[in-house]
C-alpha positions in Angstrom: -19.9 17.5 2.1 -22.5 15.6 4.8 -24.7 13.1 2.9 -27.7 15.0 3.4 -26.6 18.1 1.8 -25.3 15.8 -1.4 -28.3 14.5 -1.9 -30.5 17.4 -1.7 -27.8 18.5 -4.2 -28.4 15.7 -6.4 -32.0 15.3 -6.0 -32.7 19.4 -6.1 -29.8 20.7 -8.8 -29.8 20.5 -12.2 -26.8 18.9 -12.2 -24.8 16.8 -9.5 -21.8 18.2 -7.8 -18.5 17.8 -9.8 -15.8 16.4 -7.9 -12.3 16.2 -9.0 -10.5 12.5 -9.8 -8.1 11.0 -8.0 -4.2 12.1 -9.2 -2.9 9.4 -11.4 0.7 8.0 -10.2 3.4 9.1 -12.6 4.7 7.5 -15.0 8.1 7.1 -13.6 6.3 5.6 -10.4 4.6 3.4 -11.9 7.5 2.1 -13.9 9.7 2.1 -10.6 6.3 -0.4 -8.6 6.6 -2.4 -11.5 10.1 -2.9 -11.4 9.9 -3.6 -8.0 7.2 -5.9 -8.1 8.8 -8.0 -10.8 12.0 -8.5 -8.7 10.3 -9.1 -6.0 8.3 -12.4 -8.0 11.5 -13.4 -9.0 12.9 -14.1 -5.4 11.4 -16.2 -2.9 11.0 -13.0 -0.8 7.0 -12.7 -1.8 7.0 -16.0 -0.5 8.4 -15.2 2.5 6.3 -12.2 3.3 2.9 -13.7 2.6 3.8 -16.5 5.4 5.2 -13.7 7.7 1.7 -11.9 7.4 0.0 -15.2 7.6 1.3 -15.9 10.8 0.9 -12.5 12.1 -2.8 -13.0 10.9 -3.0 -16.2 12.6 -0.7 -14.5 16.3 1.4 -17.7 15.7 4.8 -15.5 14.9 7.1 -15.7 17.4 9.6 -12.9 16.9 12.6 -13.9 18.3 15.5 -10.2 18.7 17.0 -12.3 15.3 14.0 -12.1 13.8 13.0 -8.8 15.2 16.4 -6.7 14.0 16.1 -8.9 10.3 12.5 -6.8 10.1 14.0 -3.9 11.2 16.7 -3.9 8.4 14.0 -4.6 6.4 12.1 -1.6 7.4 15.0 0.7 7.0 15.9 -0.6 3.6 12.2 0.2 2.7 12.3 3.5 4.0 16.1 4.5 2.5 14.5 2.8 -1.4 11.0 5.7 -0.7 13.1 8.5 0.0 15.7 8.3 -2.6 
């Protein structure tokens, strides 16, 4: 809806236009981040991936084909962990 025709809504309705709420996660999903995350703080990986993205941030990361094919195995694993 364009701004102007929500607040003539607002301003000129008796009541505001109703809007439906964002779609809470499942459970199981949430229990499955969680899990994840937890792992995750108990390996140095976190570590790991808050200085790769603070070099990227910084255009100090030189990606070398090592380093290149380690992120794309990490990419894959990523992908192969959402779809199954």
């Amino acid at each position: 809806m364009p701004l102007a025709s929500y607040i003539k809504s607002v301003v000129l309705a008796d009541e505001a236009p109703k809007y439906r709420s964002r779609r809470k996660p499942a459970v199981a999903e949430q229990q499955l981040l969680a899990e994840v995350l937890a792992r995750l703080g108990q390996t140095r990986h976190a570590n790991n991936l808050n200085q790769i993205a603070k070099h990227l941030n910084l255009g100090t990361l030189v990606i070398d084909p090592e380093l290149e094919d380690d992120l794309k195995r990490a990419v894959a694993a990523v992908e192969w962990a959402l779809t199954n």
